[in-house]
C-alpha positions in Angstrom: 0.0 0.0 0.0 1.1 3.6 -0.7 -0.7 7.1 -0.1 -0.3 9.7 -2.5 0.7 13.9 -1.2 0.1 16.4 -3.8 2.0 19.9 -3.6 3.5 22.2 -5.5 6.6 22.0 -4.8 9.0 18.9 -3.0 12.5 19.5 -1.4 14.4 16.6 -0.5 16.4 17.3 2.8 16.0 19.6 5.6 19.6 21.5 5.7 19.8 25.1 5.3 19.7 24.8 1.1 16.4 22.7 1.6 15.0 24.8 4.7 15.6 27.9 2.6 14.3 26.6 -0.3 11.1 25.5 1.2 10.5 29.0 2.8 11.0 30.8 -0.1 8.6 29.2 -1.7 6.1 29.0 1.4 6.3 33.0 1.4 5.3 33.0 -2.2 1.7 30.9 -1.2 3.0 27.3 -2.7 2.2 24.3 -0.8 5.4 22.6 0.1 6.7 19.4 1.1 10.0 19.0 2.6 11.1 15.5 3.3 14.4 14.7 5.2 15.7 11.3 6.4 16.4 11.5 9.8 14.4 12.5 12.6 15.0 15.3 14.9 18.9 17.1 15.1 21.6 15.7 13.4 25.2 16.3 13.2 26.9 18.2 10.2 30.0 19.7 9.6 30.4 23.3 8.3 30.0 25.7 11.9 31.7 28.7 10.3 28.3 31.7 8.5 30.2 34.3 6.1 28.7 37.6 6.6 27.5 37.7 3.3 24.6 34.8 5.0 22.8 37.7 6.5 20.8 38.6 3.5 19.4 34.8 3.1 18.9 35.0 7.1 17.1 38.1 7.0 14.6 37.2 4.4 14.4 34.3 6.4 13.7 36.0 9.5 16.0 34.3 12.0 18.4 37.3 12.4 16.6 38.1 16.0 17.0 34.2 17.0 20.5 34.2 16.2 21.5 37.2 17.9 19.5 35.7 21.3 21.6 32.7 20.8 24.8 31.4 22.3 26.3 31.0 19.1 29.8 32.4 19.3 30.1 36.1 17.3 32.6 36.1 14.7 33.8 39.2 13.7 37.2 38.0 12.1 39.3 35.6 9.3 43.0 35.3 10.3 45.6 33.1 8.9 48.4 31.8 11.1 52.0 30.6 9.6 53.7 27.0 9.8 55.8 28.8 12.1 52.9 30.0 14.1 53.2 33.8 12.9 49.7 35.6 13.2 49.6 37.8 10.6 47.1 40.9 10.7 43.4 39.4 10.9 40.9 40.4 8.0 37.7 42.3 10.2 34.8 42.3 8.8 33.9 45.8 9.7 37.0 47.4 8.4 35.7 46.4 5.1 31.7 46.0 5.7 29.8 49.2 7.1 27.2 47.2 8.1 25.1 44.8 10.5 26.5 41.8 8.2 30.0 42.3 9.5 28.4 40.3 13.0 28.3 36.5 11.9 28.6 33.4 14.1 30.5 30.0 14.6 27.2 28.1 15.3 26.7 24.3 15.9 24.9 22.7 12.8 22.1 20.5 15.3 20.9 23.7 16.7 21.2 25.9 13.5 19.2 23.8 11.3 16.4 23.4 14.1 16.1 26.8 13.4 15.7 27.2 9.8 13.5 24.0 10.1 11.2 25.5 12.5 10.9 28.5 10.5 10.2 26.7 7.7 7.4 24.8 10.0 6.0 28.4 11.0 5.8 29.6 7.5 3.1 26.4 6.6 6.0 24.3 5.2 4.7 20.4 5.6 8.3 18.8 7.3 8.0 14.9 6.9 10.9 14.0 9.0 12.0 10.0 9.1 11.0 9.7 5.4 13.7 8.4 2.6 13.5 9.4 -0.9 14.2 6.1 -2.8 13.1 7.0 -6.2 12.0 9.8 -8.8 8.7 9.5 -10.3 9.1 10.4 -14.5 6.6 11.5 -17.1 8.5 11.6 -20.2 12.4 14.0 -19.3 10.5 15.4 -16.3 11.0 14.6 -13.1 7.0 15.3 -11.3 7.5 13.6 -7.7 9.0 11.2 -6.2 8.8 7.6 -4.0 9.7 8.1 -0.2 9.5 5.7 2.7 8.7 5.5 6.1 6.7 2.9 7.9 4.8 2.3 4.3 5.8 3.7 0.6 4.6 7.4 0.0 4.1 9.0 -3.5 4.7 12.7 -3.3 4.2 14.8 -6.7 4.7 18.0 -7.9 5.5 20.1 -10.5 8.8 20.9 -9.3 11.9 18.7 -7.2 14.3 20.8 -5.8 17.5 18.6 -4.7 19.1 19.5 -1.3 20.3 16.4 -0.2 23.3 17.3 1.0 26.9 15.4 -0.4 24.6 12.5 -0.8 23.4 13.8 -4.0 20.5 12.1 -4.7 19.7 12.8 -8.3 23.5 13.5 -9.0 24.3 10.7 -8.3 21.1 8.7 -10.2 21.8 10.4 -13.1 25.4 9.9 -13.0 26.3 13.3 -12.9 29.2 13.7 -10.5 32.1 14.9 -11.3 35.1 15.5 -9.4 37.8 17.8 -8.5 40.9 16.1 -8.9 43.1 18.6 -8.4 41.4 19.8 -4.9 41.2 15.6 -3.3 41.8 16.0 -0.3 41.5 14.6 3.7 39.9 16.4 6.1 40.0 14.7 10.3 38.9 16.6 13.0 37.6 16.6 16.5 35.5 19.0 18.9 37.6 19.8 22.2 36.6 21.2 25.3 38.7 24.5 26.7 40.9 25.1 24.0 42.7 28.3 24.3 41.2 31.5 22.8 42.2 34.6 21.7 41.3 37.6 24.1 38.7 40.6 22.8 37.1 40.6 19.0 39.5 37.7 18.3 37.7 35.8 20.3 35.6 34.1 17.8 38.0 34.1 14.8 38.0 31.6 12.5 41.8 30.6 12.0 43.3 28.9 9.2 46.6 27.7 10.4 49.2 26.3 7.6 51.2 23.2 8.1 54.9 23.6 6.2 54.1 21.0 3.7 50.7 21.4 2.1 47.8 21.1 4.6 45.8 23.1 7.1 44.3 23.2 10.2 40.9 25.1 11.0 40.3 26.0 14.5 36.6 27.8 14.8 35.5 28.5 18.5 32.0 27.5 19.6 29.5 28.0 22.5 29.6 26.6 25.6 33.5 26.8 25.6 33.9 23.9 22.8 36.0 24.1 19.6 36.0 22.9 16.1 39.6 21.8 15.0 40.6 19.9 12.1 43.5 19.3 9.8 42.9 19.1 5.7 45.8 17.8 3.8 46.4 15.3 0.3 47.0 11.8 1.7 50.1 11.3 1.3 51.2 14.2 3.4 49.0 13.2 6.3 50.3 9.0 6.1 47.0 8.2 6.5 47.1 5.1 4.6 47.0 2.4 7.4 47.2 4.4 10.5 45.1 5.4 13.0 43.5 8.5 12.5 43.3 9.5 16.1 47.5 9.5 15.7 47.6 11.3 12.8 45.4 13.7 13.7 47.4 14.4 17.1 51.2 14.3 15.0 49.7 17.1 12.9 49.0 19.0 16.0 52.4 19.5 17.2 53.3 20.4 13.5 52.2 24.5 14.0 52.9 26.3 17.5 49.8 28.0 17.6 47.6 25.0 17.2 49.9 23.0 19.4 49.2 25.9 21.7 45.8 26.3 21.8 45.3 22.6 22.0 47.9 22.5 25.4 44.8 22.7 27.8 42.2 21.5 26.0 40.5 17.9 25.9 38.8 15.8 22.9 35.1 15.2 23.6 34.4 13.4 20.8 35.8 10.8 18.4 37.7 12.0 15.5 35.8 12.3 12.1 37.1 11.6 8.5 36.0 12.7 4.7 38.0 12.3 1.5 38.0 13.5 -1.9 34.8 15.8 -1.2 35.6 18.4 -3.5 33.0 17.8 -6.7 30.4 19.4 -8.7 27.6 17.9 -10.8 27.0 18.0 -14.6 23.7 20.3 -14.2 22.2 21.7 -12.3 18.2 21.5 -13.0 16.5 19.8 -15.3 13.0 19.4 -16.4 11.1 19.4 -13.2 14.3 19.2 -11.3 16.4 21.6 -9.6 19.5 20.8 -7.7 21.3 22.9 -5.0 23.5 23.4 -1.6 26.1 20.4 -1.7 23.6 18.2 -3.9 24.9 20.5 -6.8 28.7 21.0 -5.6 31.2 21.0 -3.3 34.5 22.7 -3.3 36.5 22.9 -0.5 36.4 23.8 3.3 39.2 26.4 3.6 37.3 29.9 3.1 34.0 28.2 4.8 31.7 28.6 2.1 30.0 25.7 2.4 26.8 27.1 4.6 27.1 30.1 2.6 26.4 28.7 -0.4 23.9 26.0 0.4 22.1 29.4 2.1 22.3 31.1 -1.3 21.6 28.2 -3.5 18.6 27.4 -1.8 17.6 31.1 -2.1 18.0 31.0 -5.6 16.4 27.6 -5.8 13.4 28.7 -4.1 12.9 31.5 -6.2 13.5 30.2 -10.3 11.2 26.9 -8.9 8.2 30.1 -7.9 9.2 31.8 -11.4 8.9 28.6 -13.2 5.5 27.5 -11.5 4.0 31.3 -12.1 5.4 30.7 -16.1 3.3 27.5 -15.8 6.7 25.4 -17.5 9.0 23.6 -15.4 11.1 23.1 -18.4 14.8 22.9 -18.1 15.3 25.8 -19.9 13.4 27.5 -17.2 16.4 27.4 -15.2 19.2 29.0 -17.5 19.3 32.4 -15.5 20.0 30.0 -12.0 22.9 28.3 -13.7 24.4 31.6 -14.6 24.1 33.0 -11.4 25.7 29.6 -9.7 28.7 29.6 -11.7 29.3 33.2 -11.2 29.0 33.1 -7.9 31.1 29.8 -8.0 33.8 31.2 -10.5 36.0 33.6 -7.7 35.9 31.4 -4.8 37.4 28.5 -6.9 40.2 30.6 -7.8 40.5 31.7 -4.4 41.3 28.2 -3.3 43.2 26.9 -5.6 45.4 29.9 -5.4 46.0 29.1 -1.8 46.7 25.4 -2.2 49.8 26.8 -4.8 52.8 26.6 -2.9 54.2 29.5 -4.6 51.4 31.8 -3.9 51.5 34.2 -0.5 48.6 36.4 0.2 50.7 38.5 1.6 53.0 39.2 -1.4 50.3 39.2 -3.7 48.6 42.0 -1.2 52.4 43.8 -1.2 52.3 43.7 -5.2 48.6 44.8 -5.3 47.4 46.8 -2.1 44.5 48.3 -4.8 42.9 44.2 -4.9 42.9 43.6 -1.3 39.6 44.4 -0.9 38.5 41.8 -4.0 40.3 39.6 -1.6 38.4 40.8 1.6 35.0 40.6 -0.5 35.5 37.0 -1.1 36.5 36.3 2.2 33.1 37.7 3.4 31.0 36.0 0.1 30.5 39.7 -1.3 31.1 37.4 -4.6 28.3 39.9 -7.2 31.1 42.4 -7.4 33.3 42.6 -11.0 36.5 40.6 -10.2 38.3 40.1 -13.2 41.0 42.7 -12.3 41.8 39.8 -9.5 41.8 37.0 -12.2 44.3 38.7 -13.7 46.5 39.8 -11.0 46.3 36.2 -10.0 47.1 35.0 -13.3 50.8 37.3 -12.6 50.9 34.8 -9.4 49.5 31.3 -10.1 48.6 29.2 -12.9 44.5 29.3 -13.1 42.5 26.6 -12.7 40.9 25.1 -16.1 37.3 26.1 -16.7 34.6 24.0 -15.7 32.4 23.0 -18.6 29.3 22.2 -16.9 26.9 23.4 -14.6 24.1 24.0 -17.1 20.1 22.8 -17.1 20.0 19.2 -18.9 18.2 20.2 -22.0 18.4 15.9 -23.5 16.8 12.7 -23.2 17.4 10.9 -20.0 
C-alpha cells in the first residue's frame, strides 16, 4: 500500500539549502513538502556563517534568533604561519559598514532546528523519518518522487528541488558527479573542550593555520567553551594510509605552534571524524522538473567556509527560479538558464581563491604587497560579497598562479534521459 501527497513544490532534505528553499517558496503561497531522512537534530559539519549569510537569514527572519543565541560572534578571518606567525586578521567591519560584519560559529544540530522550524512556522509540511528512494518520470520530467517511512509514500509535484546534501541524490542517479581532482583531499577533525582562545574581537576568529608541507588546520571556536579543530591535507602528506587517524590527527598537532598551543589545555570530547576527496560538482544543475542545489549540486573545499554560505544562497536562488517557473506555468529545463548563470558566477571567484592558496608558490601576503589596490577583491571573497566585478583579480592572479581550467558544466539538462 502507498498514499499519494500532492503539492507544488517537493525539497528533499531539511539542511539550510532545503530549509531555505522551502520557505522561499512557502512565502510565495506554494504548498510545500520537505522531506528529510532523519528524525530530529543531526550532526553536520560546516559551523563557520560568512557575513554575506545575512541577506538569506534576513529574508528568512531568524536574524533576532540568532543574535539571542549562544552561538559564538565572529567578527574576524585570520591566517596563522607554519611557524605559528599571526599575521594581521581580515575584520569584517574594516571592510563591511554594516550589520553583516556580525556572523557566528554556530553548531549545525541547533542551527538547522532553526531554519526547520521557521520553515514549520511559514506552513511548510516537514516529513521527518522519510527516505526518498526513487523519482517519479513522465517523459524527461521529473513530477515527484517515492519516499518511505513505515509504508511507501508518492509525493508529486510540478517541481523537485534537490538539497540532499553530499549525498546527492539525483546527482548521483543520473550519473552526474564529477570531481575535483586537483582539490582531493583529507579532512580529520575533533571537537575539544577549553581550547585556548584569543582575548577581545578575536575571540571568535576563524583561523586557518598552515602546516609547512601542504595542509591546514581550521580552528573555529564555539558556545559553551567547545572548539572545532581539524586538519585538511592530500594523503600522502598526512600518512594516512594504514594508520590510525586519532594519531595522525594528534602528530599534525604538534606540527604548527599555535595549534599546538591552543590545543595544550584543551580535551577531545568526541571521536575523531574523516571525509575524503569531497571536492565535486555535478553535470547540471536542473532539469525538467528538477532543480538541484547546496552540496547536492557541488562541493568545493572547506578552507574559506563557504559551504553554509552557499547552500544558504543556492537554496535562495532555488526557491525563487522553482516560484518563477511554477508562475510561467513550465518547469522546463530551460526555465532554469538564469540560476545556472548565477551559480557559476558566484562559483567562478571562490574557486580561484582556493586553488590559489593550495599553490605553494602563492602568499597572500606578497600578492597583497604587489597589489594593495585588490585587497579588498580579496576581503569581499572572504566575506562572500562574490556579485562584485573581479576580473582585475583573475588577472593579478594569473601574474601569481597558474588558473584553474574552466569547468564546462553546470548547465540545465536540455536531453533525453
Amino acid at each position: 500500500m502507498s498514499s499519494t501527497h500532492a503539492y507544488d513544490a517537493i525539497v528533499i532534505g531539511a539542511g539550510p539549502a532545503g530549509c531555505t528553499a522551502a520557505t522561499v517558496l512557502a512565502q510565495q503561497g506554494h504548498r510545500v513538502a520537505l522531506l528529510e531522512k532523519q528524525k530530529g537534530p543531526r550532526y553536520r559539519i560546516g559551523e563557520s556563517l560568512l557575513p554575506f549569510c545575512y541577506h538569506v537569514l534576513e529574508r528568512l527572519d531568524v536574524l533576532d534568533v540568532l543574535r539571542n543565541s549562544s552561538f559564538t560572534k565572529k567578527l574576524s578571518v585570520q591566517f596563522i604561519s607554519p611557524e605559528g606567525v599571526v599575521a594581521k586578521p581580515f575584520y569584517f567591519s574594516d571592510h563591511l559598514d554594516h550589520d553583516a560584519a556580525t556572523t557566528w560559529q554556530v553548531m549545525r544540530d541547533e542551527f538547522d532546528q532553526i531554519l526547520l522550524a521557521k520553515a514549520r512556522e511559514q506552513g511548510v509540511d516537514v516529513f521527518e523519518g522519510t527516505t526518498v528512494v526513487d523519482a517519479i518520470k513522465e517523459g524527461t520530467t521529473t513530477v515527484g518522487v517515492w519516499a518511505e517511512q513505515e509504508e511507501r509514500l508518492e509525493f508529486r509535484a510540478p517541481i523537485t528541488i534537490d538539497a540532499s546534501g553530499r549525498e546527492g541524490f539525483f546527482m548521483r542517479k543520473n550519473g552526474w558527479r564529477q570531481g575535483e581532482k586537483n582539490l582531493n583531499r583529507v579532512a580529520i577533525w575533533a571537537y575539544f573542550e577549553g581550547a585556548v582562545r584569543d582575548p577581545g574581537r578575536d575571540e571568535g576568529a576563524t583561523t586557518i593555520a598552515r602546516l609547512p608541507k601542504d595542509g591546514w588546520f581550521w580552528f573555529i571556536p564555539l558556545h559553551e567553551n567547545r572548539a572545532s579543530v581539524g586538519v585538511v591535507a592530500k594523503a600522502d602528506v598526512l600518512g594516512v594510509k594504514g594508520n590510525d587517524p586519532q594519531a595522525v590527527f594528534d602528530a599534525q598537532t604538534l606540527c604548527n605552534p599555535w595549534i599546538a598551543d591552543r590545543l595544550k589545555p584543551a580535551r577531545q570530547i568526541t571521536s575523531i571524524r574523516t571525509t575524503r576527496d569531497y571536492s565535486y560538482r555535478a553535470k547540471h544543475c536542473a532539469s525538467d522538473g528538477l532543480i538541484l542545489c547546496g552540496d547536492a549540486f557541488t562541493f568545493m573545499d572547506p578552507v574559506f567556509s563557504t559551504g553554509v554560505f552557499l547552500a544558504l544562497h543556492s537554496g535562495e536562488q532555488a526557491g525563487l527560479a522553482a516560484h518563477a517557473a511554477l508562475q510561467n506555468g513550465s518547469t522546463d529545463a530551460s526555465q532554469f538558464q538564469d540560476y545556472a548563470d548565477w551559480f557559476k558566477e558566484t562559483l567562478r571567484p571562490l574557486r580561484r581563491l582556493i586553488f590559489a592558496f593550495y599553490d605553494p608558490e602563492f602568499s597572500f601576503a606578497r600578492f597583497a604587497r604587489t597589489y594593495p589596490e585588490l585587497t579588498g577583491a580579496i576581503t569581499d571573497c572572504l566575506i562572500g560579497n562574490v556579485s562584485r566585478d573581479f576580473e582585475p583579480l583573475y588577472a593579478a592572479l594569473d601574474t601569481f598562479t597558474t588558473p584553474p581550467d574552466s569547468v564546462g558544466y553546470g548547465d540545465p539538462f536540455t536531453g533525453p534521459q
